[in-house]
N, C-alpha and C positions, 0 to 999 in steps of 0.2 A: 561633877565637873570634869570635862574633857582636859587632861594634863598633856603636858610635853616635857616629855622622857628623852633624854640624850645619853648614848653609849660611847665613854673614852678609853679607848686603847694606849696603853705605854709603849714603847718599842723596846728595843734592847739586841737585835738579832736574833738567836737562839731560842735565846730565851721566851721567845714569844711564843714559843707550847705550849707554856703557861696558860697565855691568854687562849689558843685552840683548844685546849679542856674545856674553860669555863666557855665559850662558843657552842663549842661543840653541845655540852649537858644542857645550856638552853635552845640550839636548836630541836634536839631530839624531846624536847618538851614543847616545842610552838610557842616559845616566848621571844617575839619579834615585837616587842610595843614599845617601839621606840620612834620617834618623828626624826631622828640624825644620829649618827656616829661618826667619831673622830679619830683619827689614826695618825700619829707621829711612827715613819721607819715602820718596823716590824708589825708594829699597829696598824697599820695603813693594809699591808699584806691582809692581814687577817679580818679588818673588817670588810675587805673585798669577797673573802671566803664566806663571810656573816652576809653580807648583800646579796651572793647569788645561791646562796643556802646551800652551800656543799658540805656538809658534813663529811668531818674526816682528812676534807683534800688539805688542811695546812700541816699537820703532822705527818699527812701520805707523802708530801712532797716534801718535808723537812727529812723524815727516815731515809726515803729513795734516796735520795741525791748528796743527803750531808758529806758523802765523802769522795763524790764526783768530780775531779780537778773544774769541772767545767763551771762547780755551784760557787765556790765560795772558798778559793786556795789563792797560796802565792803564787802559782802557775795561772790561774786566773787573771793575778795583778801583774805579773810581767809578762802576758800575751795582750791583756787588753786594757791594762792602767786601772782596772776594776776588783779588788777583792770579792767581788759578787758578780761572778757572769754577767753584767745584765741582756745580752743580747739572749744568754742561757735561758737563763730566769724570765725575764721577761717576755718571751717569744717564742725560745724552741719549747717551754714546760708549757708554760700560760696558752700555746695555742694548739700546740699537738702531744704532749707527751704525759698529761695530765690536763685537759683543758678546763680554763675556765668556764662553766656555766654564763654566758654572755647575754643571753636570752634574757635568762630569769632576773641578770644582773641588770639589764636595761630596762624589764619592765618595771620593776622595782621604784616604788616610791621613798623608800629609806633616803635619806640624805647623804651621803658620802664625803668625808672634807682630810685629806692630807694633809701634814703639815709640813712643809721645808720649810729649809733658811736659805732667806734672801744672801745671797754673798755680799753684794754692793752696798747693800743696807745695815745685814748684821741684825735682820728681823724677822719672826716668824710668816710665811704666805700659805695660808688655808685656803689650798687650792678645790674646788668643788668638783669632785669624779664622777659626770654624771653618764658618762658611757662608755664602755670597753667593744674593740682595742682603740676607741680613737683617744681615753685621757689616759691610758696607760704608762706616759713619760710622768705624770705628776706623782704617780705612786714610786715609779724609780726615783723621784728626786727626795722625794720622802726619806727613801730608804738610803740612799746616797754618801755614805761616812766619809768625813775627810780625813785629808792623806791617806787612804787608800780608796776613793774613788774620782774619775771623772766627775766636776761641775754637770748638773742638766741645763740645756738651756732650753728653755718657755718664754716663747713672745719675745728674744732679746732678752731675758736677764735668764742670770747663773745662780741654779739651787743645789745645795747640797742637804745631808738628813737635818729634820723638824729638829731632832734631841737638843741641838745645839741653842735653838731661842725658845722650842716649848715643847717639851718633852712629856708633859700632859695637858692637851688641851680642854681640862674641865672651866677654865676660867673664860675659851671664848663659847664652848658648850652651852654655859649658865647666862652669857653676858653680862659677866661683870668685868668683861674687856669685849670692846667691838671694833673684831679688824674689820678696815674699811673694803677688803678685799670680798666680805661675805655679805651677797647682797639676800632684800628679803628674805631675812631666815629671822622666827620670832624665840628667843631664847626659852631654852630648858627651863623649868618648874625644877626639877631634878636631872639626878642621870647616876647612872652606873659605872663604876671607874672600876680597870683592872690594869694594877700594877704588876711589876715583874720583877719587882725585888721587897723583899719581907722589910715589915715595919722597918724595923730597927734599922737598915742598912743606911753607911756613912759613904757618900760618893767620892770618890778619888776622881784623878784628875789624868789618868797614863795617857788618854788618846789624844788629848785637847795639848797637855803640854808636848806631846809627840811631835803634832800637826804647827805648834809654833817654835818648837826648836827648826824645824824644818824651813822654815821662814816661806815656807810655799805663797803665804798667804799674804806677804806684806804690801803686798796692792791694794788690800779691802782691810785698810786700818779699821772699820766699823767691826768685822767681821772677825779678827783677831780679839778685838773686846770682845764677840760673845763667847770666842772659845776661852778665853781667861775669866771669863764672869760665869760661865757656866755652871764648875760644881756649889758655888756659895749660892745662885739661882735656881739650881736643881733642889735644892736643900730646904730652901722659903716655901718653894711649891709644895713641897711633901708638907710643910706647915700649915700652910694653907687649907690641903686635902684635911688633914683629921679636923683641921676647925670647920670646915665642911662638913665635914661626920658628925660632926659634935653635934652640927646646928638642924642636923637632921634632911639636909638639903639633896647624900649622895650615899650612894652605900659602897663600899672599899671592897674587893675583891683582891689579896695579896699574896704570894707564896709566906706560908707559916714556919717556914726555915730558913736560913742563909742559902743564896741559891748557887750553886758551884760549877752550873752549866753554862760554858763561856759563849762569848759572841758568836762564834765560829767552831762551837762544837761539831765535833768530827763523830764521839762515840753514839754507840745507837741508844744502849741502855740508860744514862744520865737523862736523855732528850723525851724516851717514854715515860721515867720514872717524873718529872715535872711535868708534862703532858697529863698523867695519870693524877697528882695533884689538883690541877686546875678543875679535872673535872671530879675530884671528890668533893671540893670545897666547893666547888658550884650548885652539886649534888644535896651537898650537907643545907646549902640556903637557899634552895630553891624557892621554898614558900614564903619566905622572906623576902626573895628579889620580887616575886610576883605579889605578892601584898602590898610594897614600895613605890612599883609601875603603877597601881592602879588609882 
């Protein structure tokens, strides 16, 4: 029986080194049997790097740059309203300083899908990446945190990062949610989920409550509810995932410790030291994920 295998990325910023290990240890094995991958924020980066198979280049460019005012400082956010360069990021790394693989990336069959939040709505939009640099705005809206970045705007609407309405997209992966925004796509049989914070973790609420003392937002009363509904809906989903595991449907990929590497980690050694995780524990179930795809 031919299956359909789906890859979901979590975001988190930094932290998504995490997910470069475990990318990384199945590139360097030819484990591509996936028919789509999903990326919210920092996910969305990485499965751009899983799409045109550059091994290494999300960690090369997290080490380089992590402490480049240009990548990812508050001199970043009061020269350009951005916590994350994005013209940086996006443009001067992505097309000459590190380039993306574009080629490999466009001939690629893999399916690609972002996730932002709709502002005006207060809903997730899985936008489909099917070519670089022309959908390269939908990955920046992905990544996009509020209060400390500029709205993207696509088509006339304003997105900011996926985290906020769906922070793991195993549930439009699998279809047992179908945004209307994803045309022709026949759902996962399975997939493979990699988290970026260990089981156990209880999610707080510092950026979301940040972003509505600030009252920035109080034009998209919809969008204010997702940021207040967010950590008690981050929390269901992670429920959801192990009754997922339970039922045999996905297999879990998660840092095995409390992870202490922040959003906007600066140091170099925290960022390898999880980096280096991801790909032991990817290492350690190799033959597990590849017994699971098949």
């Amino acid at each position: 029986m031919n299956r359909q295998n789906a890859l979901v990325l979590e975001g988190g910023g930094y932290r998504g080194v995490f997910t470069a290990g475990v990318l990384d240890a199945l590139m360097e094995q030819g484990v591509y049997d996936f028919a789509s991958v999903w990326g919210t924020s920092a996910g969305a980066l990485n499965a751009t790097n899983y799409r045109s198979r550059q091994i290494g280049r999300t960690i090369r460019v997290m080490l380089a740059f992590r402490d480049d005012k240009r990548m990812m400082s508050f001199f970043s956010l009061a020269t350009t309203g951005n916590l994350t360069g994005g013209d940086f990021l996006y443009h001067t790394v992505q097309d000459e300083l590190d380039p993306c693989d574009v080629e490999t990336f466009n001939r690629s069959s893999l399916r690609l899908f972002a996730v932002a939040s709709d502002v005006v709505f207060g809903t997730p939009r899985y936008f489909e990446v099917k070519s670089l640099p022309d959908d390269v705005e939908m990955i920046r809206a992905s990544s996009s945190l509020p209060l400390v970045s500029s709205a993207v705007t696509i088509d006339g609407h304003r997105y900011l990062d996926g985290g906020t309405t769906d922070s793991v997209a195993v549930a439009a992966a699998l279809g047992d949610v179908r945004p209307p925004d994803v045309v022709d796509y026949a759902p996962a049989d399975r997939a493979v989920v990699v988290l970026t914070q260990h089981r156990e973790y209880v999610k707080g609420q510092q950026l979301e409550r940040m972003a509505l003392l600030s009252r920035r937002y109080t034009e998209y009363p919809l969008y204010v509810e997702a940021l207040r509904s967010r950590a008690k809906r981050y929390m269901e989903q992670r429920e959801y995932i192990w009754e997922l595991e339970r039922q045999g449907r996905i297999v879990v990929l998660a840092p095995e410790v409390p992870v202490t590497v922040a959003t906007n980690e600066h140091a170099g050694e925290p960022l390898l030291d999880l980096y280096l995780q991801g790909r032991a524990q990817a290492q350690k179930r190799m033959q597990e994920i590849v017994d699971f795809l098949l």
